[in-house]
MIPA-74497 format. One record per residue (C-alpha): residue number from 1; residue in one letter; y negated, z, x negated. Coordinates in steps of 0.02 Angstrom, whole numbers, plus 50000, padded with zeros to 5 digits. Each point is the difference from the previous one (the first is absolute). Layout:
BEGIN
> k,r,c2,c3,c1
> NUM,A,Y,Z,X .
...
***
This chain:
BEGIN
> k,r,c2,c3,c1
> 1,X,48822,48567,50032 .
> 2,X,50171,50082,49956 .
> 3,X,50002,50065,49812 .
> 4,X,50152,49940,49897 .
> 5,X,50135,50099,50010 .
> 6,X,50142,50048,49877 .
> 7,X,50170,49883,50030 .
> 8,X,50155,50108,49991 .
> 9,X,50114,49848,49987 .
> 10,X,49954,49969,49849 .
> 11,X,50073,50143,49924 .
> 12,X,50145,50006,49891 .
> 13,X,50105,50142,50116 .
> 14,X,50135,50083,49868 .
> 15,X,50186,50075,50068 .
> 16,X,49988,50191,50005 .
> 17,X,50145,50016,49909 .
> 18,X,49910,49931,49853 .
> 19,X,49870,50163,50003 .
> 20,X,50010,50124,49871 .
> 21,X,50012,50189,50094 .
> 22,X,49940,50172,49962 .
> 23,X,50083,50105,50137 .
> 24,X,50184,49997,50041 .
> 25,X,50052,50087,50174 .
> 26,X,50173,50040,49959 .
> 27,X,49963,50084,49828 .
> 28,X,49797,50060,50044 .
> 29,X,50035,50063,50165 .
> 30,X,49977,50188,50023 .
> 31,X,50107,50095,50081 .
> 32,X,49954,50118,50151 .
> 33,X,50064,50166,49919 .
> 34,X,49925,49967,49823 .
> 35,X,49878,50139,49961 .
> 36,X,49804,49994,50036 .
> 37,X,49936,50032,49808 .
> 38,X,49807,50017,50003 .
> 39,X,49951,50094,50161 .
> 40,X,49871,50143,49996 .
> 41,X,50025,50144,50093 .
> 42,X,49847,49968,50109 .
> 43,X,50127,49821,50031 .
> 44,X,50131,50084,50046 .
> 45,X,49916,50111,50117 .
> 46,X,49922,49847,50093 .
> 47,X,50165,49916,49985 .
> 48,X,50069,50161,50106 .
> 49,X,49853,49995,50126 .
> 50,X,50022,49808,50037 .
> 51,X,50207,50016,49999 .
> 52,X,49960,50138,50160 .
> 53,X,49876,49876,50072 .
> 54,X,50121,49873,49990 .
> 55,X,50130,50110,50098 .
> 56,X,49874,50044,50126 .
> 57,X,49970,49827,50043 .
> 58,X,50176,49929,50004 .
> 59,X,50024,50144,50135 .
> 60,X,49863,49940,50093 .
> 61,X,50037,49824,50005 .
> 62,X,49847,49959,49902 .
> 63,X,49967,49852,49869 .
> 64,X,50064,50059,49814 .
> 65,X,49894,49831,49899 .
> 66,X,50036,49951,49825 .
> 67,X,49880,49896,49905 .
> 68,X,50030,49962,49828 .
> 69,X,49947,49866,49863 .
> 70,X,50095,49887,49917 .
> 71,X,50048,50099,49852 .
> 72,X,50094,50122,50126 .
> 73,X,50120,49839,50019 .
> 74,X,49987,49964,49799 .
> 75,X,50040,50159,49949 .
> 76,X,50174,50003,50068 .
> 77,X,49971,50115,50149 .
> 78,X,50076,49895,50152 .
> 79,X,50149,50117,49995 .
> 80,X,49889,50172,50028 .
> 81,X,49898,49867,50146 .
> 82,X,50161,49965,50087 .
> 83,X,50073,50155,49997 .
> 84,X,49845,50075,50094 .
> 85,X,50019,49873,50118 .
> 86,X,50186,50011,50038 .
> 87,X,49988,50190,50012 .
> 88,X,49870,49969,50133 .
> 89,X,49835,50076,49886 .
> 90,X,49867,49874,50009 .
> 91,X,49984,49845,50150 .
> 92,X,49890,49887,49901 .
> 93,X,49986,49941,49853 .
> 94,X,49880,49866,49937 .
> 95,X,49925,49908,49828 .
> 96,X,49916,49856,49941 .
> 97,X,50055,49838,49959 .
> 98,X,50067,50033,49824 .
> 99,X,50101,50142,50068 .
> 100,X,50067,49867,50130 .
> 101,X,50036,49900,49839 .
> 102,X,50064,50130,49896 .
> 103,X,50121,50053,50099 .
> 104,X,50053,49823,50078 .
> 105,X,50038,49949,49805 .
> 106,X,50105,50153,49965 .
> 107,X,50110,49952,50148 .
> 108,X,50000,49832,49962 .
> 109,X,50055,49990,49821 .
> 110,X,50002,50183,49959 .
> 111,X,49849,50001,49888 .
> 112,X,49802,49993,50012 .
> 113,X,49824,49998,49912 .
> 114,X,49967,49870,49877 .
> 115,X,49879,50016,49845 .
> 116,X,49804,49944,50077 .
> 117,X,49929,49994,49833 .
> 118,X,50122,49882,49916 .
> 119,X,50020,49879,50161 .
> 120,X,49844,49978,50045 .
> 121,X,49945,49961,49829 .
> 122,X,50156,49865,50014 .
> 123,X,49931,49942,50171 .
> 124,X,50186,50067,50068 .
> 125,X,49948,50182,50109 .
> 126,X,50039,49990,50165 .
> 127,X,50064,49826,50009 .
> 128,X,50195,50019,50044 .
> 129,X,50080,49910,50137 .
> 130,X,50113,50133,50058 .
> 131,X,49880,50108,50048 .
> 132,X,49860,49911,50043 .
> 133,X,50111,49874,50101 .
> 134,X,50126,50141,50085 .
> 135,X,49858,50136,50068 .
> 136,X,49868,49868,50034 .
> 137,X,50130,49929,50112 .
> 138,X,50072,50154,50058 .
> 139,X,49845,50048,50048 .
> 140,X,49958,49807,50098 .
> 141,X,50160,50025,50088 .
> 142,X,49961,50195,50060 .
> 143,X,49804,49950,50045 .
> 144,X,50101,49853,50131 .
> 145,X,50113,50143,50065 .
> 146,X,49849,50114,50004 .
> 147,X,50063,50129,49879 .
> 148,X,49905,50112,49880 .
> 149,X,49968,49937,49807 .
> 150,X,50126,50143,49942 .
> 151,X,50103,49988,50127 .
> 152,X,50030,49825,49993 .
> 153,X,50044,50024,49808 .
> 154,X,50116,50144,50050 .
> 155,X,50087,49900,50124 .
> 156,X,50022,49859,49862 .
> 157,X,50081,50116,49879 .
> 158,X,50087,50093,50133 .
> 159,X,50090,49848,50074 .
> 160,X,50002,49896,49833 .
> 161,X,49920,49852,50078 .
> 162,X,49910,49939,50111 .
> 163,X,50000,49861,50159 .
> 164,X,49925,49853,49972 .
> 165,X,49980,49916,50190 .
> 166,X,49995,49802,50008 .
> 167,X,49837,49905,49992 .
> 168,X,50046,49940,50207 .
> 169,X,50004,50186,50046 .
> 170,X,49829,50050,49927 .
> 171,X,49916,49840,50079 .
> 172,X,50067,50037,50178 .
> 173,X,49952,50178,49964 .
> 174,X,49820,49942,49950 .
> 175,X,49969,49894,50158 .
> 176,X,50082,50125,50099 .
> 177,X,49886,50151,49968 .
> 178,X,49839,49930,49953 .
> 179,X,49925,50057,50120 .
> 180,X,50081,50145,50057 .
> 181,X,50036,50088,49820 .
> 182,X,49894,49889,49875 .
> 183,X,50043,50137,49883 .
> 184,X,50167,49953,50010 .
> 185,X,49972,49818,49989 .
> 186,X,49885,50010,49833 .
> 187,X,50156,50126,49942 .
> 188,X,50115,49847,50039 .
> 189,X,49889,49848,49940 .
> 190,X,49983,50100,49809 .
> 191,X,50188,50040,50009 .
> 192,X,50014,49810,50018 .
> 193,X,49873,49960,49869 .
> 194,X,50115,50099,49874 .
> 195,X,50166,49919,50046 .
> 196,X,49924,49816,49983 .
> 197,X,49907,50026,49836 .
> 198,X,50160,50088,49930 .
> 199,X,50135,49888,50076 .
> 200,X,50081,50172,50069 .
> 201,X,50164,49988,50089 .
> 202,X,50013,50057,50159 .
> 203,X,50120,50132,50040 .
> 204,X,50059,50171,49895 .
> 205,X,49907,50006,49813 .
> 206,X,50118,50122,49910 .
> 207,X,49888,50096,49875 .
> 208,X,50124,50132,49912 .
> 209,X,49888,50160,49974 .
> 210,X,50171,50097,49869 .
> 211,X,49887,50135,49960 .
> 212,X,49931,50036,50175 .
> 213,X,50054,50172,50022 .
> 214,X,49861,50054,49884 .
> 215,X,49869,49905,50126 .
> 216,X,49891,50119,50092 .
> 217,X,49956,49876,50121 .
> 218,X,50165,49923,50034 .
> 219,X,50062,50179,50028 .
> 220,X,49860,50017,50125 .
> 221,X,50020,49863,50104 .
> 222,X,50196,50050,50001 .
> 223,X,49937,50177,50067 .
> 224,X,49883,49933,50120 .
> 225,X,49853,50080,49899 .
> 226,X,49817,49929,49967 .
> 227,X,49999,49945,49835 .
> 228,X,49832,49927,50003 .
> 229,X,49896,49870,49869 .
> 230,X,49820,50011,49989 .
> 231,X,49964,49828,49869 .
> 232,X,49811,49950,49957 .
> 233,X,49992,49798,49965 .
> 234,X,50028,49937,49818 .
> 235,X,50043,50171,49953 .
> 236,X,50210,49956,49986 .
> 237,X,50070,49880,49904 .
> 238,X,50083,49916,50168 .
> 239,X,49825,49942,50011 .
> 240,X,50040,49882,49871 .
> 241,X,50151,49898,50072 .
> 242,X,49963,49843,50080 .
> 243,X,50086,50077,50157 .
> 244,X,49886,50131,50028 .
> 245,X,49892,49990,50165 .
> 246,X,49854,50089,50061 .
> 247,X,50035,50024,50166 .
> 248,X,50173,50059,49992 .
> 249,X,49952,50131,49868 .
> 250,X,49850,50048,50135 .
> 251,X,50117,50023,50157 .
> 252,X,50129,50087,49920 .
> 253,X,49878,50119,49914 .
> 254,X,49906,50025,50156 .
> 255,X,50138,50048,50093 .
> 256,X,50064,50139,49858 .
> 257,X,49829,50051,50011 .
> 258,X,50014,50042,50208 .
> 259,X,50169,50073,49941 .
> 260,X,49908,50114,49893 .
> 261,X,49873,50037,50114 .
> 262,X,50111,50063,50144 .
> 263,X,50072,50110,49888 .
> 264,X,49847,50074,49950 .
> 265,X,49956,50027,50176 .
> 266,X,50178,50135,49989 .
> 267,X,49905,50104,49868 .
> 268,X,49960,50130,50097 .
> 269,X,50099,50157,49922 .
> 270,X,50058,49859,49881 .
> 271,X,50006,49952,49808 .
> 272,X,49904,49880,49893 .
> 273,X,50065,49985,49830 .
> 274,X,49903,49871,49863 .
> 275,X,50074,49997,49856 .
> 276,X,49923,49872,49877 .
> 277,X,49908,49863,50102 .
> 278,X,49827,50039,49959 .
> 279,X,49926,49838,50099 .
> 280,X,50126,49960,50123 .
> 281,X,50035,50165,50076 .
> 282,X,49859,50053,50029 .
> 283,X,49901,49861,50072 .
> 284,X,50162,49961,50144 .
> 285,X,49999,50178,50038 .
> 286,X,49788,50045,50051 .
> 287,X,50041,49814,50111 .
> 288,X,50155,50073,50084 .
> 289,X,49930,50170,50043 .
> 290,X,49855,49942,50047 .
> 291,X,50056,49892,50135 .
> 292,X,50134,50141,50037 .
> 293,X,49873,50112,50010 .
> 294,X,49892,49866,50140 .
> 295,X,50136,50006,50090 .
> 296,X,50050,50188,49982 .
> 297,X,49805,50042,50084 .
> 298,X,50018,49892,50131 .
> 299,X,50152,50102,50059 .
> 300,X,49910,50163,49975 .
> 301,X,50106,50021,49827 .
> 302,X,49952,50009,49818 .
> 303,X,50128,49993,49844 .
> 304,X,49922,50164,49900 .
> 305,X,50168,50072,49917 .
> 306,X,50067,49872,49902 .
> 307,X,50053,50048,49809 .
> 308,X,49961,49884,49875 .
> 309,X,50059,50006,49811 .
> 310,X,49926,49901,49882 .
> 311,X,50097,49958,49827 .
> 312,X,49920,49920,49847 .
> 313,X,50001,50012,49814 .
> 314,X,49814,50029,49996 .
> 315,X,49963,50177,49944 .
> 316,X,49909,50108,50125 .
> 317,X,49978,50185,50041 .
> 318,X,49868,49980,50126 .
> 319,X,50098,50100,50149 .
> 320,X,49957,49865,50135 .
> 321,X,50067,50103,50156 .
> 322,X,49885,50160,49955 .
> 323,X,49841,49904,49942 .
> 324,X,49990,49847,50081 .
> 325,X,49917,49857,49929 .
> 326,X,49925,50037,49789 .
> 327,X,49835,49965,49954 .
> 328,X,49976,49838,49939 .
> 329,X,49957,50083,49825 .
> 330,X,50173,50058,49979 .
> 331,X,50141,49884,49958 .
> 332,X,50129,50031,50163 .
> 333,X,49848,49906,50108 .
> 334,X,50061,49822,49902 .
> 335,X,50188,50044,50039 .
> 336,X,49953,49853,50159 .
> 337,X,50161,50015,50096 .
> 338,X,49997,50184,50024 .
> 339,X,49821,50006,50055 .
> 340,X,50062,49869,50123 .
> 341,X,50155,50101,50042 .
> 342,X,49887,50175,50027 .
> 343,X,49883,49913,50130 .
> 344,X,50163,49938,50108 .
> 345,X,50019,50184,50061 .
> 346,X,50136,50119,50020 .
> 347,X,50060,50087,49829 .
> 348,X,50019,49911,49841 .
> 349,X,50053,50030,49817 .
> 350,X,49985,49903,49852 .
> 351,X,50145,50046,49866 .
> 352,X,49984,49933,49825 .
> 353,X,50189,49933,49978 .
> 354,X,50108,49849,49925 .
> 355,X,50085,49948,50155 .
> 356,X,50158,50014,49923 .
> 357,X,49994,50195,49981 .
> 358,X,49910,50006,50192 .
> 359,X,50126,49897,50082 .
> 360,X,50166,50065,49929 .
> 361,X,49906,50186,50020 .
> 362,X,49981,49975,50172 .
> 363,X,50142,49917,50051 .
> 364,X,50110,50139,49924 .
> 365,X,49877,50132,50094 .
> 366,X,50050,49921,50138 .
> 367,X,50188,50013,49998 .
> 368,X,50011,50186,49922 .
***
């Protein structure tokens, strides 16, 4: 017997314009030659290794991957991410959902993160139409034209809309594949689903996105970059819009994840930088190389020199390249995403760092 389950119709869905903010991207954004303030020297020195690792792999064609938390997107950095992708530095980046969110909100209406505390306690967090409605269905729309979870946000921001196709279309589309591409078909049937239950016109949705040259994923999908979104279910507030559905969320994040993977499988002689994502990271990455690494053996291969950096707030001076793994009396053995990191191989670091300072150190390493 099915167990009762929670009816989102129900809920009272408030405007988004109607949300008090605490960050503003046109006054909080940081720009890319503002100075790194609290870097030790033992930072900057690792900063300087992983700038010439960076170099070395961009000459040898090899995957350059950025994967950051959301409060890389919060804390006003998309100009210092953009600039290392338009001056050809890194060739994919990736986050969780509330980065996704983060930075779709800053392009949308120029300003992000609301107070938890307060709206939950007013039975208000989360529950917005604009963003719940506008991603979820960005993201319905992308999993029918079998795009990636970022990059179907990206393309939404990038373009300012998005193409709603008539109900007739997706029904001859549905009979028509199936049984070649039942993939396709489900794609079309919950596109479908979503138009009816929303009354959605068919043709162009203009969705004006003013502040979207501060979007890190809209500047992506412009560049032809892997910006890629990595979500866990119910951890987002899109979860909470009536719109939201399952299996959209599931292709679309399944297919960033392959996107991911493949790049990992370039890391030979390559770069692995995680800066704050202490869950996400860590966990996609020991998948990817794994299967990379299946795959590598088969072929006689195996990915050995990749660099990985690791960037947290968490004190440590356990020195994880010389020693290895710590004892499990000492502290550095609880640090859980680099002992995951320093069994994937290769050479890593773990640099105690606000990602401010790391980013905007690095970046400017790289140009000088």
């Amino acid at each position: 017997m099915p167990y009762p389950k929670f009816d989102r119709s129900r809920l009272e869905v408030k405007r988004l314009v109607d949300r008090k903010n605490k960050v503003y991207i046109e006054k909080d954004h940081i720009p890319v030659d503002h100075q790194p303030e609290h870097l030790s020297e033992r930072g900057v020195q690792l900063i300087e290794k992983t700038a010439e690792r960076i170099r070395k792999a961009r000459r040898l064609n090899r995957s350059v991957m950025l994967t950051f938390g959301a409060h890389t997107i919060k804390n006003g950095m998309a100009p210092t991410l953009i600039a290392l992708m338009k001056d050809g530095w890194v060739t994919h980046l990736s986050t969780n959902g509330a980065g996704i969110i983060h930075d779709w909100e800053f392009s949308y209406q120029g300003k992000s993160s609301e107070d938890v505390r307060e709206n939950v306690n007013l039975g208000q967090f989360g529950i917005w139409d604009d963003t719940g409605f506008y991603i979820n269905l960005a993201i319905i729309v992308g999993a029918y034209e079998g795009l990636g979870y970022g990059e179907a946000v990206g393309k939404m921001i990038k373009n300012e809309g998005l193409e709603i196709p008539a109900l007739s279309t997706l029904y001859k589309q549905v009979q028509q594949k199936m049984e070649s591409e039942p993939a396709a078909a489900a794609g079309a049937v919950d596109l479908a689903s979503a138009i009816q239950q929303f009354g959605l016109k068919p043709g162009w949705m203009e969705v004006a996105h003013p502040f979207k040259k501060y979007s890190v994923q809209g500047n992506a999908y412009a560049l032809g970059i892997p910006f890629t979104g990595h979500p866990m279910f119910g951890h987002d507030i899109i979860y909470n819009h009536p719109i939201n559905h399952g299996a959209a969320i599931g292709r679309t994040a399944l297919t960033d994840f392959l996107y991911f993977a493949e790049s990992v499988s370039n890391l030979e002689d390559g770069v692995y930088l995680s800066v704050g994502s202490a869950v996400m990271s860590p966990m996609i990455f020991e998948k990817s190389l794994s299967m990379s690494q299946n795959v590598e053996i088969q072929n006689g291969n195996h990915i050995d020199n990749h660099y990985m950096l690791i960037v947290d707030l968490a004190e440590s001076d356990w020195d994880w390249a010389k020693d290895g793994e710590p004892p499990m009396d000492n502290p550095a053995y609880y640090l859980r995403y680099c002992k995951t990191f320093n069994r994937m191989g290769g050479e890593m670091h773990y640099l105690t760092a606000d990602n401010r300072d790391f980013l905007l150190a690095l970046y400017q390493k790289l140009q000088s």
